[in-house]
C-alpha positions as CSV (number, residue, x, y, z in Angstrom):
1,X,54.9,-83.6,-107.3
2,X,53.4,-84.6,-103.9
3,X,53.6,-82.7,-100.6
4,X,54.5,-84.5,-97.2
5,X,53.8,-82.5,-93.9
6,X,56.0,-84.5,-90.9
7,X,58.0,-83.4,-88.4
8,X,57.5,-79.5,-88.5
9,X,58.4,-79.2,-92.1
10,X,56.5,-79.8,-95.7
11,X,59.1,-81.3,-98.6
12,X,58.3,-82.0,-101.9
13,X,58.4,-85.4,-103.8
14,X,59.1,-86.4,-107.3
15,X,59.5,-90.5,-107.5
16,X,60.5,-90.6,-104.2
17,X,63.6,-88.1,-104.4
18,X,62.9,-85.1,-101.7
19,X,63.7,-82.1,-103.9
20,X,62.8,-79.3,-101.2
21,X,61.8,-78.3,-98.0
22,X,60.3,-75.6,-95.6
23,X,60.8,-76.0,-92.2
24,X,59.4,-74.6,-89.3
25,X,60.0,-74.7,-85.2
26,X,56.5,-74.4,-83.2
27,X,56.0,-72.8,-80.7
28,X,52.4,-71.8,-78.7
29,X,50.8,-70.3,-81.0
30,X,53.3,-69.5,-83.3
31,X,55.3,-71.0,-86.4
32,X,58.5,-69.9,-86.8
33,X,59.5,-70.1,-90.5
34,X,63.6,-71.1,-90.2
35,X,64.2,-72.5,-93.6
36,X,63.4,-73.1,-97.0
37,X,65.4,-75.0,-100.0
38,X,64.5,-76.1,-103.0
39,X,66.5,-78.3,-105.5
40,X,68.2,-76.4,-108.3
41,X,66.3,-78.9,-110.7
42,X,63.3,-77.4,-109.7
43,X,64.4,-73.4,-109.4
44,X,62.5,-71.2,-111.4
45,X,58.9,-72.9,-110.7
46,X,57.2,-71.6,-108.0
47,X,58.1,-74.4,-105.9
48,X,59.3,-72.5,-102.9
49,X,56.5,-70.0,-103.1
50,X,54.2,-73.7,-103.0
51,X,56.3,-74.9,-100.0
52,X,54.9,-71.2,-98.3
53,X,52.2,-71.9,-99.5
54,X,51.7,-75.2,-97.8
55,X,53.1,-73.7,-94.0
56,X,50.2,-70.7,-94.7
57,X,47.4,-73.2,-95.1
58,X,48.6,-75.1,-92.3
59,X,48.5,-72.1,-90.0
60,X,45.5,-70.9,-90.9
61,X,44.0,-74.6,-90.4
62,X,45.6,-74.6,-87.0
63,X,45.0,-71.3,-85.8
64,X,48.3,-70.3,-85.9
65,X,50.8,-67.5,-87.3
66,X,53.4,-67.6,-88.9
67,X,57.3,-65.8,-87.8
68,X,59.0,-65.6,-91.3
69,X,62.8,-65.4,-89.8
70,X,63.7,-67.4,-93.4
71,X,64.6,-65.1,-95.9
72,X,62.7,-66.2,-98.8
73,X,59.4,-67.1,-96.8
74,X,59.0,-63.6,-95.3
75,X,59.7,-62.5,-99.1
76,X,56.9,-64.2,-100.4
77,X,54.9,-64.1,-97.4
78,X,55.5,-59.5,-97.8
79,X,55.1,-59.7,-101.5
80,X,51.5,-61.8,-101.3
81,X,49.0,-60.1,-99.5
82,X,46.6,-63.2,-99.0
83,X,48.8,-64.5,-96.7
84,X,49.1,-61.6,-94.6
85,X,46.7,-62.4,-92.1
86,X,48.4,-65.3,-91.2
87,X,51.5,-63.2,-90.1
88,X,52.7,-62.9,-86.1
89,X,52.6,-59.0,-85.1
């Protein structure tokens, strides 16, 4: 599986079929987590907490933080705590 970072959101590939996605809308200083999906073929695998995983390292590289308003990104984000620093107070 590869990752693609374009147009404010990471998907994952498999063969060239996009089987998920986080997206996120910036803005100054601050990413705001809106969505995350993730092919049923793939639930189960960690692949959503990897799509996170991918916005976290991006902020961090950028200097930014992260607004989880997605449901399952601030779930991950709250149950992991080395990606709290990233997080927008």
């Amino acid at each position: 599986m590869d990752f693609k970072h374009e147009n404010n959101r990471f998907t994952v590939m498999k063969d060239a079929e996009e089987l998920g996605y986080i997206s996120y809308i910036p803005d100054g200083d601050v990413l705001t987590v809106d969505h995350t999906e993730v092919s049923p073929k793939l639930e189960g695998q960690g692949v959503g907490k990897q799509l996170v995983e991918q916005v976290v390292q991006y902020a961090r590289q950028e200097g930014k933080k992260i607004d989880p308003q997605c449901p399952f990104a601030h779930g991950v984000i709250e149950k992991t705590p080395d990606f709290q620093d990233v997080v927008a107070k």
